[in-house]
C-alpha positions in Angstrom: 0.3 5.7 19.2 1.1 7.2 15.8 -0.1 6.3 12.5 2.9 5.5 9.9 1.9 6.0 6.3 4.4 4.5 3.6 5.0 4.8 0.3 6.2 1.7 -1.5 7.7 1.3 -5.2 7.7 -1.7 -6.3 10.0 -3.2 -9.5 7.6 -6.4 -10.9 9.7 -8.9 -12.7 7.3 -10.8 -13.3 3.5 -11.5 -13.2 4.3 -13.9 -10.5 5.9 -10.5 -9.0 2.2 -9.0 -9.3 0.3 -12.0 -7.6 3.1 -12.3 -4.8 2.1 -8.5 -4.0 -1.4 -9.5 -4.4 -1.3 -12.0 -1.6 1.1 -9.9 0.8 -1.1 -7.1 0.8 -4.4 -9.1 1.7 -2.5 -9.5 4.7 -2.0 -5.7 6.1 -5.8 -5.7 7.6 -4.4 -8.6 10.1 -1.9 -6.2 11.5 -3.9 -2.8 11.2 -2.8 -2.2 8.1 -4.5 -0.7 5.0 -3.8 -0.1 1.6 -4.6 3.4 0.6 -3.8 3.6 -3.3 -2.2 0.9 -5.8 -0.6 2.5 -8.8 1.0 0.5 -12.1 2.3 0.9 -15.4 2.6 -2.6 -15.6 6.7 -2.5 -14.7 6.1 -0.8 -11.3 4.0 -0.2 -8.8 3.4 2.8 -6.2 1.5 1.3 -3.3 0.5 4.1 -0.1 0.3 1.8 2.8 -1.0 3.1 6.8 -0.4 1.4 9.6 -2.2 1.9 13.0 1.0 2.0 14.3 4.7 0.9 13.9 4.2 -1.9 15.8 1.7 -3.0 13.1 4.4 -2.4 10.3 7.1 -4.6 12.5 4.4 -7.4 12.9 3.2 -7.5 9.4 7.0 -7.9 8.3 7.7 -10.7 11.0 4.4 -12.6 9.3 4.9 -16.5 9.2 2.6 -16.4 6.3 4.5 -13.2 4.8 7.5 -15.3 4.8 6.3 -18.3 3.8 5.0 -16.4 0.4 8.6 -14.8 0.1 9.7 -18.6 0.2 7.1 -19.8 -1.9 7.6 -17.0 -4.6 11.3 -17.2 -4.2 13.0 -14.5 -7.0 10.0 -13.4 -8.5 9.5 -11.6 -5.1 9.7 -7.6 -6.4 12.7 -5.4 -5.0 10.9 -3.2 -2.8 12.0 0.7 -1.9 9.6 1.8 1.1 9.7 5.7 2.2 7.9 7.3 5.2 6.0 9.4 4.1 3.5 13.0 5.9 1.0 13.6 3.9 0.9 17.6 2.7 -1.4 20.1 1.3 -1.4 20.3 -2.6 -1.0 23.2 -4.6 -3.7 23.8 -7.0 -3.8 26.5 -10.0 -6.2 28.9 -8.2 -3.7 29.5 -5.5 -6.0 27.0 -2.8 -4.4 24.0 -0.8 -5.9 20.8 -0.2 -5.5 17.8 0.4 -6.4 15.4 -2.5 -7.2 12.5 -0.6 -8.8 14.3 1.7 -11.5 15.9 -1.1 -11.5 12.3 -2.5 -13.0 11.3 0.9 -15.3 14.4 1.2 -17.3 13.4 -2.1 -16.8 9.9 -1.6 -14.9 9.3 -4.6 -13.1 6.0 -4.4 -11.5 5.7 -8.1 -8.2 4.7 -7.6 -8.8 3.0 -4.1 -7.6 -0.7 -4.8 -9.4 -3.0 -2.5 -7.2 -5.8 -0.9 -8.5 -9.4 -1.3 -10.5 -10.5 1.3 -11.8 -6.6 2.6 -15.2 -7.4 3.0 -16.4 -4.1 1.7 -15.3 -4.5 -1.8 
């Protein structure tokens, strides 16, 4: 089993764009799912999802309750570009690579972490 990590850009319309992506995302934990960053200017958003596995990413789309807010929410439900994504090493001025989530992790800096609604941790 391989881990999928995404990269989603989001167009919000709307505030109601911003709550609908709100609710979807509490759901990813159900299908072993996480949300790894959640980026905005206000007019877009840059979410990194992971997935346990692709079977997780096929059963959070097929969701009865994901589809139910995509009903519910009707056009203010954002246009959605997702990319697969590998994560690589990042250049740095003094000529080292690392990994900046990875160095996040290491000194257990969470800034920029957004916490989906209803993880217990946060």
């Amino acid at each position: 089993m391989t881990e999928l990590l995404l990269v989603a850009l989001v167009e919000l319309v709307s505030e109601a764009s911003a709550e609908y992506e709100d609710e979807v995302l509490a759901l990813l934990p159900r299908h072993g799912g996480s949300l790894e960053r959640r980026l905005t200017d206000g007019r877009e958003e840059v979410q990194v999802i992971r997935f346990a596995s692709r079977d997780g990413l096929q059963s959070f789309l097929d969701d009865p309750d994901r589809l139910a807010l995509r009903e519910r929410y009707g056009a203010a439900v954002p246009a959605t570009r997702v990319l697969e994504v590998t994560p690589r090493q990042a250049w740095v001025p003094d000529g080292h690579a690392r990994s900046d989530m990875a160095e996040d992790d290491r000194r257990g800096d969470r800034r920029g972490r957004a916490r989906v609604a209803g993880d217990e941790a946060g």
